[in-house]
N, C-alpha and C positions, 0 to 999 in steps of 0.2 A: 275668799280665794285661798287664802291658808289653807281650810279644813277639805276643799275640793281637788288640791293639787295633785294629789293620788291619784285622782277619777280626771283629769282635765290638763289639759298641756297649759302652761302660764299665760304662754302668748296669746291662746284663742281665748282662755277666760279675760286674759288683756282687753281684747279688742269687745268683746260684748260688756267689759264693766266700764270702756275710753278708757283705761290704763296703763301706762306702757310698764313694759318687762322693766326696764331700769327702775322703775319709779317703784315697782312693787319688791325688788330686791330691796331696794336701797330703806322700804318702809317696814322691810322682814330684818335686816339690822341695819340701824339704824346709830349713825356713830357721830361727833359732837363737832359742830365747823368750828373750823380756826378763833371765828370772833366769840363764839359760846366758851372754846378754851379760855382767849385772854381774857374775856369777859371774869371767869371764875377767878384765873389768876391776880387780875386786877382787885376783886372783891377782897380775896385771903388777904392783899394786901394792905387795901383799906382796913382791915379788920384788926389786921397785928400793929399797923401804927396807930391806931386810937387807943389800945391796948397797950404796946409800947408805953403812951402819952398817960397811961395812969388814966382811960375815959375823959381826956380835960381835950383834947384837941378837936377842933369842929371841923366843917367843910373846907374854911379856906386855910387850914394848916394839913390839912392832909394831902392838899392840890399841890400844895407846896412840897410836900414832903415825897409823892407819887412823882412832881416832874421833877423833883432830883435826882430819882432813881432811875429816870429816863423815860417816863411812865406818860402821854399823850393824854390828859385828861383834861373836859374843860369843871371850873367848880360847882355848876349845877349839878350836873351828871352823879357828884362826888359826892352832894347835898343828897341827892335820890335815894342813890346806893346806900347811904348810910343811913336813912328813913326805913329804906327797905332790911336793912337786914337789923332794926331797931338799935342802934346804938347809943 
């Protein structure tokens, strides 16, 4: 759809690819939901308190340490995230 928009109105390429116009703006910029935000902020965060901790603090002092700062997180999740970003 991109490369025909020149040559073809959006909405009629819409309807012969089933696409609607909002769906194909929204997938031409494309911008980060609220939960992907906190999601990252949550992550930085994990990241600087095991860092803070000298690498010595596991899942369940970070859970501790995320719900002091007011942070909603349950300890698996915290287990994950810290797998996933190799800590």
């Amino acid at each position: 759809m991109k490369k025909h928009r020149s040559n073809f109105a959006v909405e009629k390429m819409g309807k012969v690819f089933k696409v609607s116009k909002s769906g194909y703006y929204h997938w031409l910029n494309p911008k980060p939901s609220s939960r992907q935000v906190d999601e990252q902020q949550t992550l930085k965060l994990i990241k600087e308190i095991h860092e803070a901790s000298k690498n010595q603090y596991g899942s369940p002092k970070i859970t501790y340490e995320l719900k002091k700062k007011g942070v909603s997180i349950s300890r698996p999740q915290v287990a994950r995230w810290t797998q996933m970003l190799a800590l």
